[in-house]
C-alpha positions, 0 to 999 in steps of 0.5 A, a space after each residue: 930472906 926465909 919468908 919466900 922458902 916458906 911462903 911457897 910450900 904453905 901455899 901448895 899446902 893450901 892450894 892442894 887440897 883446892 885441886 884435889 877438890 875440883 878434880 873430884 868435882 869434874 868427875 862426879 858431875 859426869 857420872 851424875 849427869 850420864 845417870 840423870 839424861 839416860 833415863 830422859 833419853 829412854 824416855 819417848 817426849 810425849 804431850 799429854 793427852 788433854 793437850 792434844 787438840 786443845 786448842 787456845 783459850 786465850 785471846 789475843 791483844 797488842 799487849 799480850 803479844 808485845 810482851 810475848 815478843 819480848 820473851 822470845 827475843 831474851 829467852 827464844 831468839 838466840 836458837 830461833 833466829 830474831 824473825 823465827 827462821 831458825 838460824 839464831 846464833 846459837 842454832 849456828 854455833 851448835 850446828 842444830 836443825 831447828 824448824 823454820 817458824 816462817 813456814 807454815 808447814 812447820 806448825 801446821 799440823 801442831 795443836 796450841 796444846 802441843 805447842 804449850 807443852 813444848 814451850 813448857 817443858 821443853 823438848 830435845 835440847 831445848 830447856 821449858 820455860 815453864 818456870 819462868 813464863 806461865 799460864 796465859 804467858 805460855 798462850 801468847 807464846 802460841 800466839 806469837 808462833 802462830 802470826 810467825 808462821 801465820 798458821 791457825 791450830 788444826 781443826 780437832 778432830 771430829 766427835 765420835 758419834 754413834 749413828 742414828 738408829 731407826 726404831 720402829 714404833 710399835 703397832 698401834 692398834 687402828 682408832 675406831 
């Protein structure tokens, strides 16, 4: 009979120290977290210049873009849409505006270097996955997004060469 009036109170006693924790767990996140985006939010997204215009070395093959596709439809699909056009679930439940990869226009003015870094680290609200697809992975995701919006990478910009200079030679003396 006594075993309930004692019971109860050891479990508040057990059990406050558990709340008291979670309150100062959901607390301390949200400082944290508003310190750590505010400096990305500061910051302009911007692709490396070594990236810019280069264009893909990797070559395509069946393999490699069916593997591809795989990825996009574990990791890509859910924002993307299954077919690229950028209504995936996720896209429609967070209402977010995300490019059309169907569209050539979408793509077209973007160099295989910048699609790899965005693919890569990322960029807005989309998480990189340079931690989990590399190197040669991360080109055939450049592939697959270039059949998707059957664009080719824009053509780099032409080198900057100095105009040709007329010397003329200097007087020769006439032969005799």
């Amino acid at each position: 009979m006594l075993k309930p009036f004692l019971i109860v109170p050891a479990l508040f006693f057990l059990g406050a120290p558990a709340l008291l924790q979670q309150d100062q767990a959901t607390t301390a996140p949200a400082s944290t977290a508003a310190a750590s985006t505010t400096p990305q939010a500061a910051t302009e997204f911007k692709v490396p210049a070594d990236l810019i215009g280069k264009i893909n070395p990797v070559k395509p093959t069946p393999e490699a873009l069916a593997k591809a596709k795989q990825f996009y439809g574990w990791d890509c699909a859910m924002c993307h849409g299954d077919n690229g056009d950028g209504k995936g679930d996720v896209a429609a439940e967070q209402k977010l505006t995300i490019h059309n990869f169907r569209d050539p226009d979408s793509l077209a003015k973007m160099s295989d270097g910048e699609l790899y870094y965005i693919i890569q680290q990322g960029k807005g609200k989309m998480p990189g996955d340079g931690d989990r697809l590399k190197g040669d992975g991360i080109w055939n995701m450049v592939i697959l997004l270039r059949k998707m919006s059957n664009t080719q990478a824009p053509a780099p910009a032409p080198a900057q060469t100095p105009a040709p200079t007329t010397a003329t030679a200097p007087a020769q003396a006439p032969a005799q």
